[in-house]
C-alpha positions, 0 to 999 in steps of 0.5 A, a space after each residue: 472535493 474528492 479524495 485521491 486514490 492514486 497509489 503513487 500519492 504515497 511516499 514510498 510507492 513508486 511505480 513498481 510498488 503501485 503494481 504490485 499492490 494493485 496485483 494483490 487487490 489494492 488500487 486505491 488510497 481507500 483501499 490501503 488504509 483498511 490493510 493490516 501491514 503484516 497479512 498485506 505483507 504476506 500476500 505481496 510475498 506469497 504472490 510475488 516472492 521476497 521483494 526487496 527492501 519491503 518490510 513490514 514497517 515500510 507496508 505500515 507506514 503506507 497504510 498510515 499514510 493512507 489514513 491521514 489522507 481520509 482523516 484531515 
């Protein structure tokens, strides 16, 4: 049984947030759950400018999301 690494598997990540984050080099599940909230943050706003409504709390809650995917 494989795990899924399709970003749009996240609550929360649509299509434009699964771009973005695959520009700043996360394009998987395994990916995200080894971010830390704040630094992926800062990248996504460094490459991209103030996304609006991305905070912190909404970048955790997709990494924490990721690892409950890995540790069912």
């Amino acid at each position: 049984m494989g795990v899924a690494n399709d970003l749009a598997d996240i609550n929360g990540i649509g299509p434009k947030y699964a771009e973005i984050l695959k520009e700043v080099g996360v394009d998987s599940i395994k990916e995200l759950q080894h971010r830390k909230a704040d630094n992926l943050l800062e990248t996504i706003e460094t490459k991209h400018g103030k996304v609006v409504a991305l905070s912190a709390e909404k970048v955790q809650d997709w990494i924490d999301q990721a690892k409950a995917v890995y540790n069912k």
